[in-house]
N, C-alpha and C positions, 0 to 999 in steps of 0.2 A: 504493500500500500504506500509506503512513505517511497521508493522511486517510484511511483506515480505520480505522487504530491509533490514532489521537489524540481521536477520538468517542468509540471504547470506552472507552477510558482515563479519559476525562470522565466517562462514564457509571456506568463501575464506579466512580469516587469518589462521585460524585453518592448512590446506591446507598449506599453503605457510611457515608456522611454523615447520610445519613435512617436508616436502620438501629442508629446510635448516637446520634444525636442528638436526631430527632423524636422519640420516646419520652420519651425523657430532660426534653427543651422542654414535652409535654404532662404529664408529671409534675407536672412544677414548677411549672405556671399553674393544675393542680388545686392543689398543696400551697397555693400565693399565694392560690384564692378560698378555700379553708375557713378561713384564717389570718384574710381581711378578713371571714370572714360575721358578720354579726351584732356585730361589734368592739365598738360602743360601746353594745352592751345594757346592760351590766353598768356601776354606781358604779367608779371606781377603790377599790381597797384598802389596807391601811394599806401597806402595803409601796410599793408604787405611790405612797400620798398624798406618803409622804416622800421619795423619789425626785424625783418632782416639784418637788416644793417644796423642794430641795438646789439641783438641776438650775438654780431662777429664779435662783439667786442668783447674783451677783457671783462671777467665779474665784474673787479672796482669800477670800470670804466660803463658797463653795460647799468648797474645801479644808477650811476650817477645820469646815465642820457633817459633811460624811465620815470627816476625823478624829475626830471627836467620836463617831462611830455606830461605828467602827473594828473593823466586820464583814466591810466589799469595798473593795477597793481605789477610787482616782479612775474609774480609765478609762470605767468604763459612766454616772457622771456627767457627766463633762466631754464624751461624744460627748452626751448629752441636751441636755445647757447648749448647744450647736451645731446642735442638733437641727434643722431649719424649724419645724417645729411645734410648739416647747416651750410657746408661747405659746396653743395651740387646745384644743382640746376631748379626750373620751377617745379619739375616734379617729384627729384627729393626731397625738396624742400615743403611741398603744398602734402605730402604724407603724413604731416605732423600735424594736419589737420584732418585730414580722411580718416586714423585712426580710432581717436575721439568718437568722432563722428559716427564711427560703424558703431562701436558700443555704447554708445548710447540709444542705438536699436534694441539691442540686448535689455539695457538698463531701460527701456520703457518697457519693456515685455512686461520686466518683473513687478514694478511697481504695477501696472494693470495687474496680474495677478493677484495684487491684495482687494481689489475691488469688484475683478470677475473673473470669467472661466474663461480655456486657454484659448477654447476659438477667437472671444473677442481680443483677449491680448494679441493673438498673431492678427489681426487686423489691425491693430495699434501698429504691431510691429510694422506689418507692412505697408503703412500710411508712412508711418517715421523712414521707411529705407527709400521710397518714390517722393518721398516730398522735395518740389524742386528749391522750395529757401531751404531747409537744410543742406541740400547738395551743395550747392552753392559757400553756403559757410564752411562743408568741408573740402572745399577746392579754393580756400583764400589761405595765406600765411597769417593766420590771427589767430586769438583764443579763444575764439566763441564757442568752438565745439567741445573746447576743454572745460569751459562754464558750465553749457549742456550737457556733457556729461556729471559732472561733480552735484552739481544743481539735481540733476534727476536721481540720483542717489542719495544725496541726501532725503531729498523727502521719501525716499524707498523706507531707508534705516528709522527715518520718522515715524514708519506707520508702523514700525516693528518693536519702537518703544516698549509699548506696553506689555510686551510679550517676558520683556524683564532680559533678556536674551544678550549676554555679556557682548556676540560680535556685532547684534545692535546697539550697542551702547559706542564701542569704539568706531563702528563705520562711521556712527553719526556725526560725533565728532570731529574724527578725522575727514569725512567728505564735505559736513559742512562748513571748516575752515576752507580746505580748496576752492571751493566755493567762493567765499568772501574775496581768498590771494586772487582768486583767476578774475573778477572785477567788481568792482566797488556794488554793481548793483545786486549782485547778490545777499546785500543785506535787505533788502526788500523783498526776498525770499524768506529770510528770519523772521522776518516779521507777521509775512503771510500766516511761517508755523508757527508764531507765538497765537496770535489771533485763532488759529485750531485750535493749539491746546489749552485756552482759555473758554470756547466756546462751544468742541464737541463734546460730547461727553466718553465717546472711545478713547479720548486721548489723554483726559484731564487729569487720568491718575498716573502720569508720564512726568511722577519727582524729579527726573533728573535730565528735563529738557532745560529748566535754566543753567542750571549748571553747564552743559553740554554748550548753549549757547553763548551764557559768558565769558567762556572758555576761546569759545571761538572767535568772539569779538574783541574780544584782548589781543588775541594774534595778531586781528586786523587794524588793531590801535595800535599797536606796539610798532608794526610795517607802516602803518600811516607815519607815527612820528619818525620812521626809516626815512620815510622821501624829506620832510623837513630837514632833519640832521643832515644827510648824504648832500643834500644840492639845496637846502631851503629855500628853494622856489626862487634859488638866485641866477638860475639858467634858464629863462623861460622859452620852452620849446619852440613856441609861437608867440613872440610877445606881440599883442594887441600895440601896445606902445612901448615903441623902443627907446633907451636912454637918450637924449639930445647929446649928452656930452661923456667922454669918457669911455672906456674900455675893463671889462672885468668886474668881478665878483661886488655886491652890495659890501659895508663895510657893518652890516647887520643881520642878524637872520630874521629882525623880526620885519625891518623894514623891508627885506624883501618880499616876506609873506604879503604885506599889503602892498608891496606892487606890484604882485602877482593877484591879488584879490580886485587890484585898481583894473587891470588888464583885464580881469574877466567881467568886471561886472559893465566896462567897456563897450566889452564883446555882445552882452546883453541887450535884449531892445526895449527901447523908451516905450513901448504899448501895455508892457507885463507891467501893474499894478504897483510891485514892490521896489522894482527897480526904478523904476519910473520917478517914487518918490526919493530912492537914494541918488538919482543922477540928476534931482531937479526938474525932471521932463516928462512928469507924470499926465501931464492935458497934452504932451505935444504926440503929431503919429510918430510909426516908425520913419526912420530918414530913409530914404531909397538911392539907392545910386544913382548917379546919372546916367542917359542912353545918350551915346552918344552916336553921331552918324555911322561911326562904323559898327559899335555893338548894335545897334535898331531895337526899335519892341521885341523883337526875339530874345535878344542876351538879358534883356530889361527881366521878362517875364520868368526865363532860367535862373536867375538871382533869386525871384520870391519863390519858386520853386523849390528852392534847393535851400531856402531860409524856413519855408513852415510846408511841410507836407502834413495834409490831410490825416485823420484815421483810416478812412475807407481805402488810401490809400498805402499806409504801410499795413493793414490787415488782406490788399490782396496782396501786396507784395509778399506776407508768410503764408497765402493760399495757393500763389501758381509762381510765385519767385518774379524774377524782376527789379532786385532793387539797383543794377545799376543802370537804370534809363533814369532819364532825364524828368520822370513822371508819367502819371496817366496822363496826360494832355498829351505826349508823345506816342501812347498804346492806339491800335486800331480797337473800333467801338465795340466789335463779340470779344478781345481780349477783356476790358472790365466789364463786361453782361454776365462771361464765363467767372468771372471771381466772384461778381455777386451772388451768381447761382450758388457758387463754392461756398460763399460765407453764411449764405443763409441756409444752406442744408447745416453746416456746421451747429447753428446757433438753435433751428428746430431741433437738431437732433440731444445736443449740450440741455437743453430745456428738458427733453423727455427723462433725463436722467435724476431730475431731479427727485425721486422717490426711493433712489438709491443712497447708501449709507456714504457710498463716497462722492456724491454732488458737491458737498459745503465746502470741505476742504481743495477740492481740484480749482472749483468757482475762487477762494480765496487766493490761491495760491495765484491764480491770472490776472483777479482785478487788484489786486493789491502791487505789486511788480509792475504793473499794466500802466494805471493812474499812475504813481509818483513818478514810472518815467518818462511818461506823457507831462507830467509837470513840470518836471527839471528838464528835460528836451525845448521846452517850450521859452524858456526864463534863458536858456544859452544860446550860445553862435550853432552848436550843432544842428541843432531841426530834428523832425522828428523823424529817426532811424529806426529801419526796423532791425537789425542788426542787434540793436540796445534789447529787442525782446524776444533773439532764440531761444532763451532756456523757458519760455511759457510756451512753444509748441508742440511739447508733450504732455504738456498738461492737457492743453484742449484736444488734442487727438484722443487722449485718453476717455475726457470725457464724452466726446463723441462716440465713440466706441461704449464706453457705459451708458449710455442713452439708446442706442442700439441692441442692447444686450434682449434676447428673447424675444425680440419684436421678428412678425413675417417680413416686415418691411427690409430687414437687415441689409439681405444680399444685393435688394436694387438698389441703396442707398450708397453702399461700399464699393459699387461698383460705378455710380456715375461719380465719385470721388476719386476714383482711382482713373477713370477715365479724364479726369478733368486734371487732376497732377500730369495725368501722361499729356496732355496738351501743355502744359506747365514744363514740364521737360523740354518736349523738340523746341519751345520758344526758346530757353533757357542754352541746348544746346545750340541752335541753329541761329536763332532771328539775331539781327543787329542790333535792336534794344537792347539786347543783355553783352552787349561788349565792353570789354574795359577796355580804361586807356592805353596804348598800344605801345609803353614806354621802353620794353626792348628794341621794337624795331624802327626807335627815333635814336638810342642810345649806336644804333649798329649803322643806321645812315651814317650817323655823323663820324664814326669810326671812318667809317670808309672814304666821306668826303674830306675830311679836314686837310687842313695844307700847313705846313710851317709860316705864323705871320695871322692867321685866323685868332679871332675874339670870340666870344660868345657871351650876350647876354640870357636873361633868362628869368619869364613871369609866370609865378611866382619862382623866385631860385631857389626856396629851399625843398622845393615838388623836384627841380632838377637834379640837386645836389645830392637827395637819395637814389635818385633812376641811375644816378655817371657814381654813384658812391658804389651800388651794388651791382651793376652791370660793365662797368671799367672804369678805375681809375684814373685814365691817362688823356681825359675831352680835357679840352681850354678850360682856363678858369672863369665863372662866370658870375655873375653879378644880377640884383634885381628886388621883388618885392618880396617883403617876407608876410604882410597881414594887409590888406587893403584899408589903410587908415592911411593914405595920404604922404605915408613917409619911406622914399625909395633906398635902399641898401647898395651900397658901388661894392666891387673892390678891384683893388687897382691890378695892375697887369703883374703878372707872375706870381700872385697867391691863388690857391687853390681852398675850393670850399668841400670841406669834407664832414661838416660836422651837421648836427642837425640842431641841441641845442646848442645859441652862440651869443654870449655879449657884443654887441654892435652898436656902433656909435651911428646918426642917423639926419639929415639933411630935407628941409623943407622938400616938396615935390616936384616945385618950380625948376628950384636953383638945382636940384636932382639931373632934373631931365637937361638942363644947357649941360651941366659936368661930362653927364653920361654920351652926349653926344659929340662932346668933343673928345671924348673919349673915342669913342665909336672910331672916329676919321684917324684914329692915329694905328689901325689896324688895318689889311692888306683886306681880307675880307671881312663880313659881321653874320655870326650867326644867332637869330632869335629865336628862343622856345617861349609860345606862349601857349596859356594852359587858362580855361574859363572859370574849373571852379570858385573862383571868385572872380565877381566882374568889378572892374575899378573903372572910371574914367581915366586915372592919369598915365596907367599902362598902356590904353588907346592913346591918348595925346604923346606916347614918345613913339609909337609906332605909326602917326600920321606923321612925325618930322621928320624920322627916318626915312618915310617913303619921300619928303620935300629934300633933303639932304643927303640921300645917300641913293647910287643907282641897281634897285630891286633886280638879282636874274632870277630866282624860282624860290616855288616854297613848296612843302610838303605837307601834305593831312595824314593823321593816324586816326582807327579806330579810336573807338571810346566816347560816351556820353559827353564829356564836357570840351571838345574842342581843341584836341591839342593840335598844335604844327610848327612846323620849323619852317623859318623865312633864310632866305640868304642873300646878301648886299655885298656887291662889289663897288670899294671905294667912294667916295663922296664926290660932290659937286667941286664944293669948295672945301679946307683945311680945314676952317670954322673953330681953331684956336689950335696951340700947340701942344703936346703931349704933357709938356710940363706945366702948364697950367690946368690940367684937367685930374690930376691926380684927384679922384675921390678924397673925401672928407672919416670915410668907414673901413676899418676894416675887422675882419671877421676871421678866425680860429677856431677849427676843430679839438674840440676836448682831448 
């Protein structure tokens, strides 16, 4: 009798092994190849470039340029700076995010398994491996997917609290500090789970979630005051406003603080309530840049665009991907019909969940995260990014999927979802909307074309200075805008810009643009990069004199949403001043 019983017994685990598993294993080697396909099509981009190029450097030195950027915490650098491949090309390097990225399919599985059964987990799953914004974040050089991963694991170990379970106690811990290191917004993740376990009752007798939280949030104070110490905010990555006078470090750390706090609230716009009354311009609107004949109502209109995007529109952007076009005003009109569709099965389905045990917490965990970053996007220069809220797209898949659970409806639901990602794909791979900047193959023109006696300016240069920092070291040196606030950065012939954060001394825009051009004429030829993400008027006003002053042979367009192109000028009209009189007023130093 017992070899009879001990076969079966085999065989129903066997059985029940492949049953949760093999699914799960073929999910995740689809999610792994759409993640690899086609990886290193695309240039890296600017976000990407400087990543990178943080990433090469020395720890002390890499600390010191993260603080200086003082956007995301170390963690997703220092794993790059360790990376194998930090050293390779876009797609050794774009693997450091695919990985993440694949398990965190895994790591949605399981969390859905605390709230349903495996069929709807592997439909979670296989939402999270076809989703084209996730692909997407696992095909850039950044840490989102190391967020999204840490992020969904921690609330995994969360809901296992209660269970009393020693390696729920330390994953949570430990995953929820990762969390917080990989970027600052995952404290509005914490927050989400404080708010559970204050208001469900599965979770309330979870004694040692403050703790566990404390714990974690000290880490992240502790590294907070790291970026102060290391660089206090006296390198500013982008400085809104540059010093008028002078070279080099504050002779304070706290006076740096506040003029790094001066620079952002800056950067801020006079419409947002609170800033409004700290900057005095509380009844005034926001200022808009000027259009000038060469930028026209187009560049005018990519400036607000690229200053307040919509919700409808970063919520299709995490329904069928897309976030690097220029906006739905650029999408064909069944591209946003197809997202609404998208959004709104998502938001019926999220609804019908509601009578399940896990609606509250999944609903907290998204509007909570959701809102403040919609607030704080809203109050800064950034705009609202959907980027800022990968790690709430397994929440909502999840809940989608729990809203689905037992229903007849299931299969047709999950299936025009899946069909409407796979339109979200071919766009993602194929359409020109989702192009990035094309900043390799502007970095290899120029390799090719340069001549001994060649200049090169460059708007903005410090978008330059990572593309020639990580792509070759050996383009001319170049010179240009670092924030569109009016104040142009030179440097003079035979320094080279290598750094990202840099103290720079800084020149009205006027007396900028005469230097710069008399600069210009004292080179054989002139090569210009300009780049749209920010639109200025006075970068158009040196490139309308340029064309008065100097004789234009060709220019070059690269892929990518915002405009890049190389111009090139042979010789000037007239001298238009001597070498020696045009020495810039700035120069600028690589850390």
């Amino acid at each position: 009798m017992s070899r009879l019983t001990i076969p079966s017994i085999a065989a129903d685990r066997l059985r029940l092994v492949r049953s949760s598993w093999l699914p799960l294993l073929a999910i995740t080697l689809l999610g792994f190849a759409l993640r690899v396909l086609w990886l290193d099509r695309q240039s890296l981009w600017y976000d990407e470039l400087f990543t990178v190029w943080a990433s090469r450097l020395p720890l002390s030195a890499l600390l010191d340029a993260v603080a200086a950027d003082s956007q995301t915490p170390y963690l997703p650098y220092v794993i790059l700076h360790w990376w194998p491949g930090i050293a390779g090309g876009e797609f050794a390097l774009r693997l450091y995010a695919v990985f993440p990225g694949t398990l965190a399919i895994v790591a949605t599985w399981r969390l859905a398994r605390v709230f349903m059964g495996s069929g709807q987990a592997n439909l979670a799953a296989l939402l999270m491996a076809t989703s084209p914004f996730l692909i997407s974040r696992s095909q850039e050089v950044r840490g989102y997917t190391w967020f999204l991963l840490f992020g969904v694991l921690a609330s995994y170990f969360f809901m296992r609290l209660g269970e009393g379970s020693r390696a729920a106690k330390v994953g949570y811990l430990v995953t929820l500090s990762l969390t917080l290191l990989s970027h600052y917004y995952g404290v509005f993740l914490l927050i989400g789970h404080g708010i559970t376990w204050l208001g469900w009752r599965r979770v309330y007798r979870m004694r040692l979630w403050p703790i566990a939280a404390g714990l974690a949030m000290a880490l992240l104070l502790w590294w907070s005051g790291l970026v102060v110490a290391s660089a206090g905010f006296s390198v500013p990555a982008r400085p809104s406003l540059p010093p008028t006078v002078g070279v080099g470090r504050p002779t304070s750390q706290w006076s740096s603080v506040v003029q790094e706090a001066t620079a952002l609230l800056q950067q801020a716009p006079s419409s947002v309530p609170v800033v409004g009354l700290l900057k005095g311009t509380a009844t005034q609107p926001t200022p808009t840049p000027p259009a000038t004949e060469t930028l026209g109502a187009e560049k005018a209109a990519q400036w607000k665009r690229l200053s307040g995007r919509t919700v409808f529109e970063v919520a299709s952007q995490m329904s069928l991907g897309g976030e690097f076009g220029l906006g739905i005003a650029t999408r064909p009109p069944w591209w946003n019909a197809l997202a609404a569709i998208y959004l709104a099965t998502v938001v019926v389905a999220g609804f019908m969940a509601r009578g399940f045990g896990g609606f509250w917490p999944l609903v907290t965990w998204i509007l909570v995260p959701g809102v403040a970053t919609y607030i704080i996007d809203r109050m800064t220069a950034m705009g609202f990014e959907a980027r800022y809220l990968s790690m709430l797209a397994p929440f909502v898949i999840v809940l989608t999927c729990l809203g689905l659970a037992g229903r007849r409806e299931r299969l047709a639901v999950a299936a025009l979802l899946l069909t409407l990602q796979g339109i979200g794909l071919y766009t993602y791979y194929r359409s020109p909307y989702d192009a990035r900047d094309d900043w390799r193959s502007l970095v290899a023109t120029l390799q090719t074309e340069q001549q001994p006696g060649d200049g090169l300016f460059a708007f903005p240069a410090h978008h330059f200075a990572m593309a020639s920092a990580v792509y070759s070291p050996d383009l001319p040196e170049g010179g240009g805008w670092v924030w569109p606030d009016g104040q142009l950065l030179l440097l003079p012939q035979g320094t080279r810009w290598r750094g990202y954060g840099m103290r720079l001394a800084a020149v009205p825009g006027g007396e900028a643009r005469t230097r710069l051009l008399d600069l210009a004429c004292s080179y054989d030829r002139l090569w210009v990069v300009t780049y749209t993400s920010r639109v200025d008027g006075d970068s158009t006003k040196v490139l309308q004199q340029l064309d008065g002053a100097m004789n234009p042979v060709e220019s070059f367009a690269f892929q990518g949403p915002k405009g890049l192109r190389l111009w090139l000028y042979n010789g000037c009209h007239t001298t238009g001043g001597s070498p020696d009189d045009s020495q810039p007023v700035a120069v600028g130093r690589a850390p």
